[in-house]
Biotite code that builds the C-alpha atoms (Angstrom):
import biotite.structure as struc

atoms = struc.array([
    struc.Atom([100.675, 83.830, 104.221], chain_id="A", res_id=1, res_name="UNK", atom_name="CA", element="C"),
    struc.Atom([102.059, 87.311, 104.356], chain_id="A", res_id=2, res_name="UNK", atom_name="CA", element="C"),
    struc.Atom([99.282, 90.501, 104.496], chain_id="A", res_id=3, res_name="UNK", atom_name="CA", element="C"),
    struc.Atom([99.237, 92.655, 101.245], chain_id="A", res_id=4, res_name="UNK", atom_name="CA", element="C"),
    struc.Atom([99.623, 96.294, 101.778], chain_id="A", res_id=5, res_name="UNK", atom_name="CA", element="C"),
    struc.Atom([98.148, 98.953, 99.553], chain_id="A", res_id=6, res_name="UNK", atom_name="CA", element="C"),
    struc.Atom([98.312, 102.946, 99.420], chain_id="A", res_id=7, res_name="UNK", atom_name="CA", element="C"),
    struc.Atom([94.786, 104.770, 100.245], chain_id="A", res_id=8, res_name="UNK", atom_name="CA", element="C"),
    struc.Atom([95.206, 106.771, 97.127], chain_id="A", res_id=9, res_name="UNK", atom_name="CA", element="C"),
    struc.Atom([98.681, 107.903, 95.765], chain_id="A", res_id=10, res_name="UNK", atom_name="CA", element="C"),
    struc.Atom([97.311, 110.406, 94.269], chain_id="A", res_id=11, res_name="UNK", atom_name="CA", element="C"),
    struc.Atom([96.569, 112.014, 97.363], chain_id="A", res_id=12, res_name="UNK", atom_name="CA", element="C"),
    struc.Atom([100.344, 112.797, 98.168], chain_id="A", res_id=13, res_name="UNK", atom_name="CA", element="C"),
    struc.Atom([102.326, 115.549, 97.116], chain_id="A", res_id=14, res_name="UNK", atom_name="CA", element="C"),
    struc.Atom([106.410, 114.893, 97.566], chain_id="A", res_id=15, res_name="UNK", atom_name="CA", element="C"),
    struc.Atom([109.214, 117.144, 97.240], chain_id="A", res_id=16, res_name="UNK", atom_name="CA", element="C"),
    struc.Atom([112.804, 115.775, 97.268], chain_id="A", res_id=17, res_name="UNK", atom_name="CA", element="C"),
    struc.Atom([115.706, 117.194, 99.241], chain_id="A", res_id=18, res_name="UNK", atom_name="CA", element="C"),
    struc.Atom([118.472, 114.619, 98.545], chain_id="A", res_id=19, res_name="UNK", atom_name="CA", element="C"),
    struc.Atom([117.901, 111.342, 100.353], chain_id="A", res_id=20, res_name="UNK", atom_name="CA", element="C"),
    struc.Atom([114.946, 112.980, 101.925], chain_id="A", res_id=21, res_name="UNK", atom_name="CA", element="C"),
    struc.Atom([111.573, 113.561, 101.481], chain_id="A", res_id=22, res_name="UNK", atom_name="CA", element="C"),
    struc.Atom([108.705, 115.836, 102.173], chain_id="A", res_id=23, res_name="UNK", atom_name="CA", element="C"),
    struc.Atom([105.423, 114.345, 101.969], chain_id="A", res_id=24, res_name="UNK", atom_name="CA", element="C"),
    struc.Atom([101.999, 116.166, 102.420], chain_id="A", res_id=25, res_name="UNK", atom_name="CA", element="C"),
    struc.Atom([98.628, 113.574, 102.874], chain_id="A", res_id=26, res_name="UNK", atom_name="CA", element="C"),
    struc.Atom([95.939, 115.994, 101.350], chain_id="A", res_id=27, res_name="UNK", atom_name="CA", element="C"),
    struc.Atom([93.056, 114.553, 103.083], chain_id="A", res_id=28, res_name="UNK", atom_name="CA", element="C"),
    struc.Atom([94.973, 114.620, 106.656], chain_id="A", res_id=29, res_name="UNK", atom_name="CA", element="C"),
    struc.Atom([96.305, 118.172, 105.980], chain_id="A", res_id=30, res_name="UNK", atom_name="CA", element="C"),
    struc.Atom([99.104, 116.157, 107.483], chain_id="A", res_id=31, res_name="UNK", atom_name="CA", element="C"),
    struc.Atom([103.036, 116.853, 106.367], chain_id="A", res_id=32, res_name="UNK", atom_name="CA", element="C"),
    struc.Atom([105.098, 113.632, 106.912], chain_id="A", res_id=33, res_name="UNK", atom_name="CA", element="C"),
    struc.Atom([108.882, 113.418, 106.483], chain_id="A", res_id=34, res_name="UNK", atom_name="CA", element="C"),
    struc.Atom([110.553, 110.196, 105.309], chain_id="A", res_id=35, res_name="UNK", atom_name="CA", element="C"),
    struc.Atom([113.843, 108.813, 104.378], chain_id="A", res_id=36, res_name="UNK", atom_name="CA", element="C"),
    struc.Atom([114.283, 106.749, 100.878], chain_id="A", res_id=37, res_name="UNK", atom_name="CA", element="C"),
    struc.Atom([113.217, 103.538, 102.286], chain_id="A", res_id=38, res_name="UNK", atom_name="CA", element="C"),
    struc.Atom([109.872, 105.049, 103.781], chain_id="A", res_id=39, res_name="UNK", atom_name="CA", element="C"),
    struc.Atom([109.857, 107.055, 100.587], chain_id="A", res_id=40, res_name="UNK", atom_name="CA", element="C"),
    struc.Atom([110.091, 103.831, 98.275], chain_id="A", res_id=41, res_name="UNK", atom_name="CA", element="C"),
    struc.Atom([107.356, 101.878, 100.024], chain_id="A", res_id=42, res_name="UNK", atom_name="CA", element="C"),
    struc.Atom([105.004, 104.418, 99.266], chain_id="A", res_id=43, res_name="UNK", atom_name="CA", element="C"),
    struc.Atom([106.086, 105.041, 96.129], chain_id="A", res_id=44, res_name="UNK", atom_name="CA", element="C"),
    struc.Atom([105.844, 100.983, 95.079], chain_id="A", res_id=45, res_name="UNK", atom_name="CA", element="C"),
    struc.Atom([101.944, 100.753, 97.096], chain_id="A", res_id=46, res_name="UNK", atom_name="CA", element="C"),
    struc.Atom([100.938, 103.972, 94.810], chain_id="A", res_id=47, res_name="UNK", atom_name="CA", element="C"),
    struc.Atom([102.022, 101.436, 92.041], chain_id="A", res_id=48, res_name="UNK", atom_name="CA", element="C"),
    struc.Atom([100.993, 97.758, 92.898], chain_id="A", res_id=49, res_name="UNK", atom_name="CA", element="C"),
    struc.Atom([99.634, 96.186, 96.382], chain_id="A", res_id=50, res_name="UNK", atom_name="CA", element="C"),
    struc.Atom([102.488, 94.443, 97.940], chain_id="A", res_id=51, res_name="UNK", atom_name="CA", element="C"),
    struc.Atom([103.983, 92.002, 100.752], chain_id="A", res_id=52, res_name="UNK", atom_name="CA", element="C"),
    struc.Atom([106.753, 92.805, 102.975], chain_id="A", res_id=53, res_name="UNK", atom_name="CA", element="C"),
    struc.Atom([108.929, 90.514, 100.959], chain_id="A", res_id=54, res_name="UNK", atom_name="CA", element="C"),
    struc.Atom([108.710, 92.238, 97.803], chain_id="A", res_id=55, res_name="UNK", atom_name="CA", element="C"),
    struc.Atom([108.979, 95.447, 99.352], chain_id="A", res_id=56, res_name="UNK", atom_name="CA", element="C"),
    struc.Atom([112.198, 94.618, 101.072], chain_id="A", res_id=57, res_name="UNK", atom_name="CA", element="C"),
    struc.Atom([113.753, 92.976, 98.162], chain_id="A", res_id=58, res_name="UNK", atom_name="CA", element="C"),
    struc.Atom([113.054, 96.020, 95.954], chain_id="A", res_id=59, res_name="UNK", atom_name="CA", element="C"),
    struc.Atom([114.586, 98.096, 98.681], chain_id="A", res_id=60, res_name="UNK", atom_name="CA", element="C"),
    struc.Atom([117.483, 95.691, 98.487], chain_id="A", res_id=61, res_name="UNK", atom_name="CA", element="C"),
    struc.Atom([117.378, 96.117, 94.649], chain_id="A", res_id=62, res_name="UNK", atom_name="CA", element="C"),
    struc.Atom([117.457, 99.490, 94.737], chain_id="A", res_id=63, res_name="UNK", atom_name="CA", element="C"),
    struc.Atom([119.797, 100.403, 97.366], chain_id="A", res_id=64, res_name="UNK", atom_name="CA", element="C"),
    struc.Atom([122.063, 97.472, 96.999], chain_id="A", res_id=65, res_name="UNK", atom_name="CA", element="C"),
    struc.Atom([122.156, 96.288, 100.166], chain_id="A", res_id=66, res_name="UNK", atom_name="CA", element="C"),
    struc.Atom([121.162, 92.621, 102.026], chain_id="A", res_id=67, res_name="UNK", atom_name="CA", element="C"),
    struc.Atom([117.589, 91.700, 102.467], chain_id="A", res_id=68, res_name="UNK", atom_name="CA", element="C"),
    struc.Atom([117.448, 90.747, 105.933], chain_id="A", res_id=69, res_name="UNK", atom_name="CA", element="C"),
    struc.Atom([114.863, 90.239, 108.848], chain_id="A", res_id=70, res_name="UNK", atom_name="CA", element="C"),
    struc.Atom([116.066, 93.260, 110.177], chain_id="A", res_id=71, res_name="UNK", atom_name="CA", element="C"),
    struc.Atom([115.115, 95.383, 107.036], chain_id="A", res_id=72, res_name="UNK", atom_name="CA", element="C"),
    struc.Atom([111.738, 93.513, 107.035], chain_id="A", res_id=73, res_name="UNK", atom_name="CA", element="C"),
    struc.Atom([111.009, 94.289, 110.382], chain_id="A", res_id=74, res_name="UNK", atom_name="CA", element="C"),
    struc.Atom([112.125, 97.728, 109.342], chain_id="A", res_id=75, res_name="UNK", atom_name="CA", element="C"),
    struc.Atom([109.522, 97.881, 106.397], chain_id="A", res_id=76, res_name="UNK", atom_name="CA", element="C"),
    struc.Atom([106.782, 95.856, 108.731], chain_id="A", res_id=77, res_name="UNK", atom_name="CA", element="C"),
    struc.Atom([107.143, 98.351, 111.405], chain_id="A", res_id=78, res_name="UNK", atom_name="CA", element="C"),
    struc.Atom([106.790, 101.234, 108.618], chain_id="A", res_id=79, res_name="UNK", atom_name="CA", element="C"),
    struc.Atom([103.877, 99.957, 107.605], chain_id="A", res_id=80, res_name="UNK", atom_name="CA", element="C"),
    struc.Atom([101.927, 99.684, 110.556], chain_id="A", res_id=81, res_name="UNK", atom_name="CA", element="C"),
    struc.Atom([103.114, 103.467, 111.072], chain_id="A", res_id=82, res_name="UNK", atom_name="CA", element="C"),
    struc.Atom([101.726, 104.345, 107.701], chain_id="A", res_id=83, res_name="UNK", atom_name="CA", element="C"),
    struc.Atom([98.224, 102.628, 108.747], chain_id="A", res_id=84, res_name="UNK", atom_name="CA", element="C"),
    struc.Atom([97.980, 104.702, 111.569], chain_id="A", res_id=85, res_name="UNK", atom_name="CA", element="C"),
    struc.Atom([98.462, 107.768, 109.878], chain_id="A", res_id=86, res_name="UNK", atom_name="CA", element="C"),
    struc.Atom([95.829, 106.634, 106.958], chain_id="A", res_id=87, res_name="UNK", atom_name="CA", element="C"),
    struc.Atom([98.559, 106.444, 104.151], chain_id="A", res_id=88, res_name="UNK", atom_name="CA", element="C"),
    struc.Atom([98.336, 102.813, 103.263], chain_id="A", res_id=89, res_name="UNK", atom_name="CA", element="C"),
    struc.Atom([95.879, 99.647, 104.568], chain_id="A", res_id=90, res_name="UNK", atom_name="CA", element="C"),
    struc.Atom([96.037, 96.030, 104.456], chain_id="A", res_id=91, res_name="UNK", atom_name="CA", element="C"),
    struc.Atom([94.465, 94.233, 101.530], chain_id="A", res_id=92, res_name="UNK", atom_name="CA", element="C"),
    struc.Atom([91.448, 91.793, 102.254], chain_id="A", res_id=93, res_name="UNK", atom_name="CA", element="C"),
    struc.Atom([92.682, 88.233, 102.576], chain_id="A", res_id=94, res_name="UNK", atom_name="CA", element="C"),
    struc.Atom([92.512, 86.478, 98.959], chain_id="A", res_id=95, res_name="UNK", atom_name="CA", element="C"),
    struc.Atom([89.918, 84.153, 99.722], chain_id="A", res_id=96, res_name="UNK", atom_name="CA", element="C"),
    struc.Atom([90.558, 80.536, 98.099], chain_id="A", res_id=97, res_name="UNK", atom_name="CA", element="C"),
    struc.Atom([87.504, 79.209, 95.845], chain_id="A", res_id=98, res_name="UNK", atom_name="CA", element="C"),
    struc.Atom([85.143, 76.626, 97.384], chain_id="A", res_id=99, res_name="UNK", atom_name="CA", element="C"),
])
């Protein structure tokens, strides 16, 4: 089963948009991050609904027509991990199955 990623609180971002690029400052960090329009778009779905790395990759696909591939989820995967680190976004607990 594939972890469930979540943002820490959306609201806590503030974004500008230059293009295909974007500026995004983490008010609790203080922290100014700078991502393309993938990185952008899986923060901007996990301010909106906790997801997988599948659905994030296929609305990247979606989105920017291109292939869903195990490269772009590694891609995303990798991101996300990133985005831990820097307190952006966190793994959801496990659903636990009833007894």
């Amino acid at each position: 089963m594939s972890s469930k990623w979540k943002a820490k609180d959306a609201g806590s971002l503030l974004w500008e948009r230059w293009g295909d690029e974007y500026v995004v400052f983490h008010i609790p960090s203080g922290k100014t991050h700078f991502l393309n329009a993938a990185g952008a778009l899986v923060l901007e779905i996990l301010g909106r609904q906790d997801s997988d790395v599948a659905h994030l990759a296929a609305e990247i696909g979606r989105r920017a027509s291109t292939a869903v591939d195990d490269t772009l989820m590694a891609q995303i995967q990798q991101s996300l991990v990133r985005y831990e680190q820097l307190g952006l976004v966190s793994r959801c607990p496990p659903d636990v199955a009833p007894s």
